[in-house]
VMD Tcl script that draws the C-alpha trace (Angstrom):
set ca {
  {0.00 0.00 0.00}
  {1.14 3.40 -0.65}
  {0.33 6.29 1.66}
  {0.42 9.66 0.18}
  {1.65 11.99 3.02}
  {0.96 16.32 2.36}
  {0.39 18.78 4.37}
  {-3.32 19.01 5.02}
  {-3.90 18.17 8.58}
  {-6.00 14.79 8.26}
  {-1.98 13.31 7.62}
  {-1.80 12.34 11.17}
  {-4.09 10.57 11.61}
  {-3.94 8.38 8.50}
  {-0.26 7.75 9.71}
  {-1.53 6.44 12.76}
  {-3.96 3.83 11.25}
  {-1.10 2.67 9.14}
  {1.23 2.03 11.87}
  {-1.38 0.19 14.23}
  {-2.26 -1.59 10.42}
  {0.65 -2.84 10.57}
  {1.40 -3.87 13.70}
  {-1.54 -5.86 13.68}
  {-0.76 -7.69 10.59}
  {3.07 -7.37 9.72}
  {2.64 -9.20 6.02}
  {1.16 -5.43 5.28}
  {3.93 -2.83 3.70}
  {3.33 0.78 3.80}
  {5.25 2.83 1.38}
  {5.40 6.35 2.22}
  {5.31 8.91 -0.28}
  {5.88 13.15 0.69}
  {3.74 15.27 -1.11}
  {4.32 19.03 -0.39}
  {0.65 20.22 -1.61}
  {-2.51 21.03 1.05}
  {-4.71 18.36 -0.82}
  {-5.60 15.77 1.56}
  {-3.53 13.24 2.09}
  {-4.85 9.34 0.95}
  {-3.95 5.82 1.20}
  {-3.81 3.78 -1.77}
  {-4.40 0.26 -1.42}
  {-5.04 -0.49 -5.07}
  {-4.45 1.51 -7.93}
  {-7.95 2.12 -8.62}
  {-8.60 2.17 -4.94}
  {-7.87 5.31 -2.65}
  {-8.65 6.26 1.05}
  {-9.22 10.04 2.15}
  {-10.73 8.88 5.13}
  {-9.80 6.38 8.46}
  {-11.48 3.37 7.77}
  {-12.16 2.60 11.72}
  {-15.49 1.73 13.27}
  {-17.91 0.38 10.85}
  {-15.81 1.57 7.76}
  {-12.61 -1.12 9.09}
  {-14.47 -4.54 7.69}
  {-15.49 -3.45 4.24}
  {-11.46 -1.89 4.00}
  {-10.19 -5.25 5.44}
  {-12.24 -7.42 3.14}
  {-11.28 -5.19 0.02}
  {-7.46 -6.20 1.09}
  {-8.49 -9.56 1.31}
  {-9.87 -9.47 -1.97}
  {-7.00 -8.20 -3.14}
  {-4.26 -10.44 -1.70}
  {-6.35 -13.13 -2.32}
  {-7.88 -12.61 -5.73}
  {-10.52 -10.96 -7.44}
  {-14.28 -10.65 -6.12}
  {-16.66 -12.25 -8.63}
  {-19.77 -9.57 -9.47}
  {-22.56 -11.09 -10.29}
  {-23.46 -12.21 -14.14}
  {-25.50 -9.05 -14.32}
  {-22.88 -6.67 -13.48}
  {-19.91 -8.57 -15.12}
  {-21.99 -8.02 -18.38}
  {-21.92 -3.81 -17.97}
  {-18.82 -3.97 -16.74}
  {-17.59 -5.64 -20.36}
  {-19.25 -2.55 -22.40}
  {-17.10 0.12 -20.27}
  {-15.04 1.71 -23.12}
  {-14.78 5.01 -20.76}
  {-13.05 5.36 -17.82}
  {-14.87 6.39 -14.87}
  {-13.90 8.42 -11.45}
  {-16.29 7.83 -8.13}
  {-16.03 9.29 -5.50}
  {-17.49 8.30 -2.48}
  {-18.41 10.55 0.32}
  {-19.02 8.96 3.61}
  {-18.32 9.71 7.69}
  {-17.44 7.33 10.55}
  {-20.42 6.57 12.42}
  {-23.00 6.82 9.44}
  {-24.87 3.54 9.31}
  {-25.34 3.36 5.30}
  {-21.76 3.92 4.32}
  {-20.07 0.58 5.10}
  {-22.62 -1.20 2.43}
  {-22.00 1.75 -0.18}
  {-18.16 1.15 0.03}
  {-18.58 -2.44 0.20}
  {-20.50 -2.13 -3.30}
  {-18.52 -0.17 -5.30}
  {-15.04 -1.36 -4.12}
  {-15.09 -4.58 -6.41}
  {-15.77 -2.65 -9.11}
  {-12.49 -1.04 -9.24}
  {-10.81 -4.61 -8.38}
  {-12.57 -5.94 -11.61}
  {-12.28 -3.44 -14.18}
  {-9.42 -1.48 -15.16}
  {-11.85 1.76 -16.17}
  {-13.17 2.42 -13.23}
  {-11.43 4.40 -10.15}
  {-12.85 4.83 -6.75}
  {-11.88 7.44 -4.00}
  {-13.44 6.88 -0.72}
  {-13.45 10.43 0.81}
  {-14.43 11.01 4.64}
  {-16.43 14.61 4.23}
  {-15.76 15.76 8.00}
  {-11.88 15.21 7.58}
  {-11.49 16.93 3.58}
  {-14.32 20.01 4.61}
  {-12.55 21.76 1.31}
  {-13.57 18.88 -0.96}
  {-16.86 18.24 0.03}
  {-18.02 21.63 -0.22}
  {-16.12 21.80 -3.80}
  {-18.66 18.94 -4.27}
  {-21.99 20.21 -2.74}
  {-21.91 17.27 0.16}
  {-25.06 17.60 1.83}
  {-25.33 14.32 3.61}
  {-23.77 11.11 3.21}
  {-23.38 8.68 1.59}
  {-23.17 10.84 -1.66}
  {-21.85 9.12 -4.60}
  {-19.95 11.81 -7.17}
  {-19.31 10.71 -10.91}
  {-17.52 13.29 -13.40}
  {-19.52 16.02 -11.22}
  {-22.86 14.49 -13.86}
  {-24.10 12.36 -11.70}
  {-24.46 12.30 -8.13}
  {-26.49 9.34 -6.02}
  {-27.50 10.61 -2.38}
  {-28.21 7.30 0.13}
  {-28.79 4.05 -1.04}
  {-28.10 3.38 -4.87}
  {-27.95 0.99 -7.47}
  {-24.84 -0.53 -9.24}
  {-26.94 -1.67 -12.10}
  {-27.29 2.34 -12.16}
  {-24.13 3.30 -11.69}
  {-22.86 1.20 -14.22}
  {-25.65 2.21 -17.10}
  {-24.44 5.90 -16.17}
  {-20.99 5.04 -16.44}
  {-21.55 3.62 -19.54}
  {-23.81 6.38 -21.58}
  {-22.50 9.33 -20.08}
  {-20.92 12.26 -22.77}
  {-17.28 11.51 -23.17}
  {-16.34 15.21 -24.09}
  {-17.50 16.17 -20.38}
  {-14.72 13.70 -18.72}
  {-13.23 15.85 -16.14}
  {-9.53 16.38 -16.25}
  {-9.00 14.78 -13.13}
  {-10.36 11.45 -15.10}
  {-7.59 11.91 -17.91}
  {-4.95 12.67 -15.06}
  {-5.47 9.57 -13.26}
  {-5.01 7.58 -16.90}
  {-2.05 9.53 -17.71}
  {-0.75 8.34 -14.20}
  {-1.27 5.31 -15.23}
  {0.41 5.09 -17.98}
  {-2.78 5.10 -20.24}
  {-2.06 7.97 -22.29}
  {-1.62 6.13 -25.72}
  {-5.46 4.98 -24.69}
  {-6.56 8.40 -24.07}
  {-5.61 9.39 -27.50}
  {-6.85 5.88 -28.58}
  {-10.54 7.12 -26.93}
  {-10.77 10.47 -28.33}
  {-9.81 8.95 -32.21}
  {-12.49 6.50 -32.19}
  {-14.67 9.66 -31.37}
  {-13.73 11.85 -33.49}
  {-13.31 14.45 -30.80}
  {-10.94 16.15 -28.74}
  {-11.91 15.96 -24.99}
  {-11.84 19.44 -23.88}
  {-10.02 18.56 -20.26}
  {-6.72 17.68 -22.02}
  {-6.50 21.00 -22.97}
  {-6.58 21.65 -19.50}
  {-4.12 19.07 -19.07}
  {-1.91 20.42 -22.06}
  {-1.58 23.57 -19.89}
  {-1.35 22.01 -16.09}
  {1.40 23.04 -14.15}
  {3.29 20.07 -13.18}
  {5.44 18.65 -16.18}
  {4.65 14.64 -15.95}
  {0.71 15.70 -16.44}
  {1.54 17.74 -19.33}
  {4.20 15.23 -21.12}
  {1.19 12.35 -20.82}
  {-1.11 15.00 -22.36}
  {0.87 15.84 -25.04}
  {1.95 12.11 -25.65}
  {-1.47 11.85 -26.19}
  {-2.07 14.72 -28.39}
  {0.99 13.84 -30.56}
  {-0.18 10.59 -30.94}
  {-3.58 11.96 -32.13}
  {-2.36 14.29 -34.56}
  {-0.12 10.96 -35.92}
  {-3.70 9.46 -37.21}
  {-5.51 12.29 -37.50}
  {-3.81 15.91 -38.08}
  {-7.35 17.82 -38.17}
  {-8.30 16.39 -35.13}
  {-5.21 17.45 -33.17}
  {-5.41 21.39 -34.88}
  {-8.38 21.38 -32.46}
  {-6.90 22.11 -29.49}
  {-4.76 24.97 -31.42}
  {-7.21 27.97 -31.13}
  {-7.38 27.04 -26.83}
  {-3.96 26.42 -26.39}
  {-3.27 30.05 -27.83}
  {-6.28 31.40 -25.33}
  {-4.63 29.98 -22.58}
  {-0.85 31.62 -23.70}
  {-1.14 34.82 -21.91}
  {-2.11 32.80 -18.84}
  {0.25 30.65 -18.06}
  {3.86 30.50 -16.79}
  {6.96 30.27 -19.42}
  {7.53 26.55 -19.06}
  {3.73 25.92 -20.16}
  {4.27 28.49 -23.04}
  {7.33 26.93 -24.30}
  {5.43 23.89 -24.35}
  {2.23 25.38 -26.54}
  {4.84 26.82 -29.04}
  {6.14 23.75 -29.40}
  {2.29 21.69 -29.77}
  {1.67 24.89 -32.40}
  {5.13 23.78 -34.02}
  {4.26 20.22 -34.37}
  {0.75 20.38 -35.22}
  {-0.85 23.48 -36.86}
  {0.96 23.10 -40.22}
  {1.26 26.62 -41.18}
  {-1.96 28.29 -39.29}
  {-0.12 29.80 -36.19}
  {2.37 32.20 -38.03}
  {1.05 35.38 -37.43}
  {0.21 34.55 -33.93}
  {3.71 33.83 -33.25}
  {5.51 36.26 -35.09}
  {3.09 38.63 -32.55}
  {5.16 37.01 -29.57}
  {8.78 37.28 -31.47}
  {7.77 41.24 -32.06}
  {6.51 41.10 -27.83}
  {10.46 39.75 -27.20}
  {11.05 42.12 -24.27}
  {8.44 40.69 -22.49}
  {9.45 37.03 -22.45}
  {12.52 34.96 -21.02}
  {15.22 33.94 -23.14}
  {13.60 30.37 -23.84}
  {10.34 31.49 -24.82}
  {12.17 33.34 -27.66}
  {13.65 30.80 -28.61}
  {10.46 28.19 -28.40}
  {9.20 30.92 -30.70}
  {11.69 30.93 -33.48}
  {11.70 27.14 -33.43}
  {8.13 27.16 -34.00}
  {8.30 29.52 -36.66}
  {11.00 27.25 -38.61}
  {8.81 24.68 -38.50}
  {5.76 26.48 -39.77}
  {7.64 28.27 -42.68}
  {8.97 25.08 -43.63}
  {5.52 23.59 -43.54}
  {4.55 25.95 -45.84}
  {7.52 25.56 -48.69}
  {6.78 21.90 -48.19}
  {3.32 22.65 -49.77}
  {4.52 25.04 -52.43}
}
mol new
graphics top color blue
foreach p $ca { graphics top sphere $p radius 0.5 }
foreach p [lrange $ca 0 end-1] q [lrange $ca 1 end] { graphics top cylinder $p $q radius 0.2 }
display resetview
């Protein structure tokens, strides 16, 4: 298991579980990981499969039985769900907002964990709402349990899988969230990302968001991705031009080098004068971004003397 330590303040007491976890039953390894960020800190015991929350009291049997499941093999759904769960061609991000001593939230947990255990699409994040406040109002918790998918859907109480799956299922792929696509590009998925947006003809408007996001893994998966994309299909890819260059003046210089070099690669001509407008704006960019600039120019030019 991996426990993700930051600075919010539910880190303590996470680290505490683990320790008496392991005490208890020395055959389980905790790797600890530092994150410096104020997003609450989680406890991953599968890689679809994360704690924000102490599973003690009620919430301890369904977490100990999902480790059993795991060590020992897979839970088997039922026929019924083992049929939806073969038609998932989109991945899918629940999360599931619960508290200590309410009654209802073991059996929610218990139901949904398996389907992260069975099916590489689907991710679930069991949240405690008391202990992340910050991401349960971001959410609109009201009461618990309260299911969250792709901020579409929500399920208050008791719910259905058979639901939850046919949502899962039909819901519009352009409105993944980019937290969805991060968690693939973490995973190493991002040749499938690309591979999911080509068989729909359409560019998911969160990896633009990704394109631009400020840590550097996130946006080499996204533009993996978009490279990959424009490989197949080079009108598809010229998409995400036109954002990209709305994005430019908001951004830090490490993201703009990177859109001049996206524009470089993949708009074939179309981005001249918009980057000849940064080369004549040189005073007010570093060094690099000059540079990023001129490169991308080449390339353009040269796309165009390649057509003549």
């Amino acid at each position: 298991m991996r426990l993700v330590i930051t600075r919010h303040e539910g880190s303590r007491l996470l680290e505490n579980f683990c320790m008496v976890l392991q005490k208890a039953a020395p055959k389980i390894h905790v790797v600890h990981e530092k994150d410096e960020s104020d997003a609450p800190s989680e406890l991953r015991i599968h890689s679809r499969i994360r704690y924000r929350a102490v599973p003690l009291g009620r919430e301890l049997v369904p977490f100990l039985e999902a480790l059993s499941w795991i060590f020992n093999g897979q839970p088997l759904p039922s026929s019924v769900f083992s049929s939806l769960l073969d038609n998932l061609t989109l991945p899918a991000e629940l999360k599931l907002y619960i508290a200590e001593q309410c009654p209802f939230c073991p059996g929610a947990v218990q139901s949904l964990l398996p389907l992260a255990i069975s099916s590489d699409w689907i991710q679930v994040t069991v949240i405690d709402a008391g202990m992340c406040m910050e991401e349960a109002r971001g959410d609109r918790i009201q009461s618990v349990p309260t299911l969250v998918l792709d901020e579409q859907f929500r399920w208050t109480g008791s719910f259905e899988i058979q639901e939850v799956l046919s949502a899962i299922i039909h819901r519009d792929p352009s409105r993944l969230e980019a937290g969805t696509l991060m968690n693939m590009i973490a995973d190493g998925n991002a040749g499938l990302m690309a591979k999911m947006m080509l068989e729909k003809n359409m560019i998911f408007p969160a990896l633009v968001d990704l394109l631009v996001y400020p840590k550097w893994p996130v946006r080499l998966g996204a533009m993996v991705a978009l490279e990959t994309i424009a490989g197949e299909n080079p009108a598809l890819a010229k998409k995400t031009i036109v954002p990209l260059w709305d994005r430019f003046d908001e951004v830090d210089d490490k993201v703009r080098g990177d859109i001049l070099y996206l524009v470089g690669e993949i708009d074939n001509g179309g981005s001249i004068e918009r980057i000849q407008e940064v080369l004549n704006k040189r005073l007010n960019y570093d060094a690099e971004i000059i540079e990023a600039a001129e490169e991308a120019l080449e390339k353009q030019k040269n796309y165009g003397k390649k057509r003549e």
